[in-house]
N, C-alpha and C positions, 0 to 999 in steps of 0.2 A: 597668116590670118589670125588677125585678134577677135572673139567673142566679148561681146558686152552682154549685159544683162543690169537691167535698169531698170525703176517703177515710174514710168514718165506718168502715171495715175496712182492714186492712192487707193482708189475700191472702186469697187465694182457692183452692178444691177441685179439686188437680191430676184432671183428669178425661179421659179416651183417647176421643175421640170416634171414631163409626165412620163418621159422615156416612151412613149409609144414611138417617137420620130428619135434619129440622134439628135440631142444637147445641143445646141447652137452654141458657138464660141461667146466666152464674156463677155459684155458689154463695159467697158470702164469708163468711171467717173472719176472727178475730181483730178483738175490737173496736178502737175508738182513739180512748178519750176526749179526746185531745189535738184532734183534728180537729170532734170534736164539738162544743168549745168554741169555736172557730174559728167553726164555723155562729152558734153561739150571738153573738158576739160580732156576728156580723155583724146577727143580727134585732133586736140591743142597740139598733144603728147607726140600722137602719129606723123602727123604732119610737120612737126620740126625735125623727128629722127630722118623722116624721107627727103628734108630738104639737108640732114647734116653730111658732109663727107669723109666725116672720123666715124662715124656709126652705122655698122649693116652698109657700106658704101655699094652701091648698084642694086641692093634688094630695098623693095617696095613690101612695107605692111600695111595690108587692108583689115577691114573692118566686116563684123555682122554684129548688130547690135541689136537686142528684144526687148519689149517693154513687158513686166511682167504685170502691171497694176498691184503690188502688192501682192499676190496671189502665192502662194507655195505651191500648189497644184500647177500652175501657169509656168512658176520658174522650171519647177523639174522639169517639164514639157518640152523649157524652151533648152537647157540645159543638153536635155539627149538631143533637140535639131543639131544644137553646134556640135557634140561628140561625134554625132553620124554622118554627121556633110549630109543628110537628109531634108534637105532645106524645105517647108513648108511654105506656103505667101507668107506667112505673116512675117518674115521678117522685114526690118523696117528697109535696110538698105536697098538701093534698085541698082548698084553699081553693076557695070558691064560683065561680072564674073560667070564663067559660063561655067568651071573647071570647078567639081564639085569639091571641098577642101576642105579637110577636119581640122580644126581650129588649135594653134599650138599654146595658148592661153584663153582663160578666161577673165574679163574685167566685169568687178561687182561681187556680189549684190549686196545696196546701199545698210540693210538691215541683217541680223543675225539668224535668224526662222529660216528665210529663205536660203541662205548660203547654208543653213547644217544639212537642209534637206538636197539643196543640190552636190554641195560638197559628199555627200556618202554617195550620193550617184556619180558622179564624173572621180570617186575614189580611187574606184576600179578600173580608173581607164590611166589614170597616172598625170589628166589630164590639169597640169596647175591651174589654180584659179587665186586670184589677187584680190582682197578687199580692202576696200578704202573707209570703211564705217561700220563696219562687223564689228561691235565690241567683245560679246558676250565669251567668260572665260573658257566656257566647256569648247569652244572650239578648237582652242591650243590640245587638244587631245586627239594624238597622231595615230593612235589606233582605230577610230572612227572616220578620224578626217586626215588622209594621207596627204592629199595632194593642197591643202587648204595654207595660205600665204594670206598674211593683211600687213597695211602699211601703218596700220592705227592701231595704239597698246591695247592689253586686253584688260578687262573690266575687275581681274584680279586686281590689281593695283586700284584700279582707281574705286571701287568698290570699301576698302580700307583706308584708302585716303582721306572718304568722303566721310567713314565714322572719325574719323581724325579730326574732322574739319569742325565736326560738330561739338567733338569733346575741347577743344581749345578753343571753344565758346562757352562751354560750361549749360550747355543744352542737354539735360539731361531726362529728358520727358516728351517725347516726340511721337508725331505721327508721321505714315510713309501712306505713301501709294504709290503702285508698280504699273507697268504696261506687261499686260498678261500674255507676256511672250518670253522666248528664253530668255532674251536680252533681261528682262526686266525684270522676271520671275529668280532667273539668277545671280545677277546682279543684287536686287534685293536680299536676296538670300546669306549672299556672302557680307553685308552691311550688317544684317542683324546680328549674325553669330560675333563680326569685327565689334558692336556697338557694345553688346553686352557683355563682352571680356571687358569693354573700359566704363562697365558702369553706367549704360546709358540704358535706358527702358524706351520699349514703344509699346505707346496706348492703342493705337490700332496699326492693324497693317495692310490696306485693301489694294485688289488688284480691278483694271478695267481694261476696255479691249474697245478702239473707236468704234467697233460694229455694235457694240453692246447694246440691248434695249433703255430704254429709258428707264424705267422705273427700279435697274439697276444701277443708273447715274443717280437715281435720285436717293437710292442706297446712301452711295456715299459721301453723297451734299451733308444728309442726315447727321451720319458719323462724324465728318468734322464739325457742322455746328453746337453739337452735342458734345462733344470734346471737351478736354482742359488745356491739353499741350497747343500751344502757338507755334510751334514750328514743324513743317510739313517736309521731310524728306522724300521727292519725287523722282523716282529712278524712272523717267517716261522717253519715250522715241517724241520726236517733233510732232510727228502725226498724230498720235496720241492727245499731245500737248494743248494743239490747238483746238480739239474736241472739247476737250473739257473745260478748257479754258473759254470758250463759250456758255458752257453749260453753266460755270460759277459767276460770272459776270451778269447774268440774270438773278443768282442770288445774294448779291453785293455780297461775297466770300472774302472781308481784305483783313488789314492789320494782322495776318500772318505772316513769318519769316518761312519764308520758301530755301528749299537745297537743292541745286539739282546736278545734273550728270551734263556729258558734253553733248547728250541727248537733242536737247534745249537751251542748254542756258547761255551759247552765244548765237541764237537763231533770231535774228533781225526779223523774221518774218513771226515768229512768234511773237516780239516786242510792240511791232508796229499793232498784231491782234490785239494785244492788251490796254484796250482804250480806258479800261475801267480802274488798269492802274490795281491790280489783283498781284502783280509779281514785283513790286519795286520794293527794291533792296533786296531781292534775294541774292543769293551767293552759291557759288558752286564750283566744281572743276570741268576746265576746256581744253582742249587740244591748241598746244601754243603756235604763237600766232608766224603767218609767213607768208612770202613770198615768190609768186612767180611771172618772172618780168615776160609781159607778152599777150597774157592767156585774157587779161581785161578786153584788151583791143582784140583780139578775137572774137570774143564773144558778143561783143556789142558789134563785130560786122558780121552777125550772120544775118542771111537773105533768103527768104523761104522759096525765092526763083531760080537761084542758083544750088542750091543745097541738093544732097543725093537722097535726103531720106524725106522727100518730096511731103508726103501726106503727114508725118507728123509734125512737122513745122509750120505748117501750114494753121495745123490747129493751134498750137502756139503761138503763130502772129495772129489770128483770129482774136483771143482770148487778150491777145499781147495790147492790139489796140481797138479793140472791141469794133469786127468788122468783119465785113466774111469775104471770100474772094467769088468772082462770078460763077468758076467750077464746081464750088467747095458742095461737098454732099449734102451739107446740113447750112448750105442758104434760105434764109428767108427775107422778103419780102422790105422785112424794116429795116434790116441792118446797112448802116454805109458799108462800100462796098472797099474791099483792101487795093492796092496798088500794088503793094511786095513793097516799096520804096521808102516809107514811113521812116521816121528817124528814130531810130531807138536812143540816141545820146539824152534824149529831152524826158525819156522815161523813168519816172521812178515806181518800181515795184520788185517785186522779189526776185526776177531774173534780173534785173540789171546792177541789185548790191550785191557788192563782193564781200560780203562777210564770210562767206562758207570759205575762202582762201585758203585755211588751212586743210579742210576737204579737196579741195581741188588740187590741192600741192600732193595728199597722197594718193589719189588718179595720179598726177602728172609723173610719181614715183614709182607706181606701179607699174605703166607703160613701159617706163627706161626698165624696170629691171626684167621683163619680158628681154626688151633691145639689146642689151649689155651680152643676156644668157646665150642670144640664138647669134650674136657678133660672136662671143667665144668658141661655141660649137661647130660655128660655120668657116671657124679659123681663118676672121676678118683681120686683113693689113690694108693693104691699096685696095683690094677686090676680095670678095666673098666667094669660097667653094662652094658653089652651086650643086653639087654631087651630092653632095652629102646627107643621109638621108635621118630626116626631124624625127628623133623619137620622142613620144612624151617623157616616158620615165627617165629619159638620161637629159630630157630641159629638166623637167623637176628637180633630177640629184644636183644639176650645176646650179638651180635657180636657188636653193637653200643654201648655197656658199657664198653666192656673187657679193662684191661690197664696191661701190662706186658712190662716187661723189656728185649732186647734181649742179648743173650751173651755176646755183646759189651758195654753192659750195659746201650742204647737207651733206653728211654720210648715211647711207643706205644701207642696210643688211639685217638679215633675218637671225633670231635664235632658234635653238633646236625646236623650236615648238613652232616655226614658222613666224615668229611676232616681232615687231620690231624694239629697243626697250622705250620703257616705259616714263614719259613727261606731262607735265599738268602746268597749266596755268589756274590761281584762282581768281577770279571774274565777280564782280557785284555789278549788281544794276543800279545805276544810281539815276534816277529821273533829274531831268534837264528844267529850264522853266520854257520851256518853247512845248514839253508836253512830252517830249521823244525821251529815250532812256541811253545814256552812256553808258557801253558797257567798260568797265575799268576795271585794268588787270592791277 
């Protein structure tokens, strides 16, 4: 059994509890197709190793996967269900599993906060966990975080990269703003000390958090209008991104040279937000670009009548083609009413561009090296030893050696710090005359 943990929402229903009663569970808003893909990517993964006869041959891996909405409190939560086989409803899957089952990996979670907080919890149990968009460097730090794997470099590298990129422009008077979270808080961090060995000053340096109040955004509208330096180094998570990026587009914020991190700066859904044309021509470093043959036509067949995780797909094709289905909890009155049958080929919006490709390629990496670890252990030829009994800590010790190659012909393998090494592409936006933005490597 593989655990996911994933933000299928972004936040959640500021709520004043009074504790007389127990707290009622979250309420989440804000969907995020980005992450939903992510899941998706990952059942892409399962589903090809169950259909392969070279890999785990006669063993089936199944799934539980959690949405946490962004939450760190939610992730740890959902974190000890899958350590415990303690299974709660809230998980999303309803597959036929009756056989309570502690999970021999975990996939996610999509941001850095969440994975240090759950990573020190599932530490102690040995229990690997794989991230495919964890940047932040403090994580590669195995006293803290034992069992902690990602498929995506750490923010060390690219953190120096990114003062590099700035000084062989001769930018030497900048302003930054972080997402005030480790990712970002450290990230930053390690920029400024890289920036000012090569001689580069920053005029200001602000952090923001998308919960933030407003008249702390309005803080830092302030700060950059008031500025001298024209170019803005944004070490931001996507979520972040498109908050503020609304926020500036009310105060026509342009003709600045934007930097950013792989946060943002190949996120099509952020592009498409920028109608105002606030980010054209920025530049910055991505996660190079890739492929994996298969996982499109997947994702554009999924069926919210056929699928196992019934109720949240459901909400997904709601949203998807703006319609509700005649069950659905939250029908009303106005809405046309769904089929399940709707074409998704004819849709364009954030779930149906594949730009995140190179995200979903490391889900798709991190699955096989789950696959690869529990085929060796299980000392698979023709047929797998079924005897054999799964420990976490001796999958962890093989999972930090393993090195295979995927269909595409990637090599895969971790360093001693669990990380894979470290590549960049650098990416400009350069606007189109149709309005849309090329991103060009």
């Amino acid at each position: 059994m593989l655990g996911g943990i994933f933000s299928f929402h972004t936040s959640w229903k500021d709520r004043q509890d009074t504790y007389i009663q127990k707290p009622l569970p979250l309420q989440c808003t804000s969907l995020n197709f980005r992450d939903f893909q992510f899941a998706q990517a990952m059942l892409f993964a399962i589903e090809e190793i169950n259909n392969s006869t070279d890999l785990l041959p006669g063993i089936s891996l199944g799934y539980k996967i959690y949405d946490t909405c962004g939450s760190i409190a939610r992730s740890v939560r959902v974190a000890l269900a899958l350590a415990n086989g303690n299974d709660a409803a809230s998980a999303l899957s309803e597959a036929p599993c009756t056989r309570l089952s502690r999970v021999q990996a975990i996939m996610g979670e999509t941001s850095s906060s969440p994975c240090m907080a759950i990573a020190t919890v599932i530490g102690r149990f040995h229990i690997p966990m794989i991230s495919h968009f964890a940047t932040c460097a403090c994580l590669s730090d195995k006293t803290k975080y034992p069992s902690f794997l990602r498929t995506v470099p750490s923010d060390y590298y690219q953190s120096r990269a990114l003062a590099q990129l700035v000084k062989h422009f001769g930018w030497t008077w900048v302003g930054a703003i972080r997402t005030n979270d480790d990712y970002g808080n450290n990230g930053m961090a390690t920029f400024t000390e890289t920036a000012q060995q090569l001689g580069i000053c920053l005029e200001y340096s602000v952090s923001f958090f998308r919960t933030d109040p407003p008249d702390k955004i309005q803080k830092i509208i302030d700060t950059i209008k008031t500025s001298t330096s024209k170019v803005i180094v944004a070490f931001l998570s996507h979520m972040d991104m498109d908050v503020i990026l609304h926020k500036f587009s009310h105060h026509n914020l342009t003709g600045y040279q934007w930097v950013g991190t792989e946060g943002w700066i190949f996120d099509s859904q952020t592009a498409a937000m920028d109608r105002h044309h606030i980010l054209d021509g920025a530049i910055g470093l991505s996660i190079p670009k890739a492929h994996v043959s298969g996982v499109r036509e997947f994702m554009l067949d999924v069926k919210p009548l056929n699928s196992s995780s019934n109720e949240m797909f459901t909400e997904f094709w709601e949203a998807l083609f703006s319609c509700k289905f005649r069950q659905s909890k939250s029908s009303s009155g106005n809405q046309r009413e769904c089929t399940g049958h709707e074409d998704l080929t004819g849709v364009q919006n954030s779930f149906t561009d594949m730009s995140s490709m190179p995200i979903f390629n490391n889900v798709y990496k991190g699955v096989y090296a789950v696959a690869h670890t529990l085929h060796s252990i299980l000392n698979c030829n023709k047929t797998c030893n079924n005897t054999v009994q799964l420990d976490p800590y001796k999958i962890l010790q093989l999972m930090k050696k393993i090195q295979f190659k995927t269909k595409e012909g990637e090599e895969v393998y971790f360093n001693e710090n669990g990380d894979p090494s470290a590549k960049y592409e650098i990416i400009h936006w350069q606007p189109t005359e149709k309005g849309t933005v090329d991103f060009v490597t």
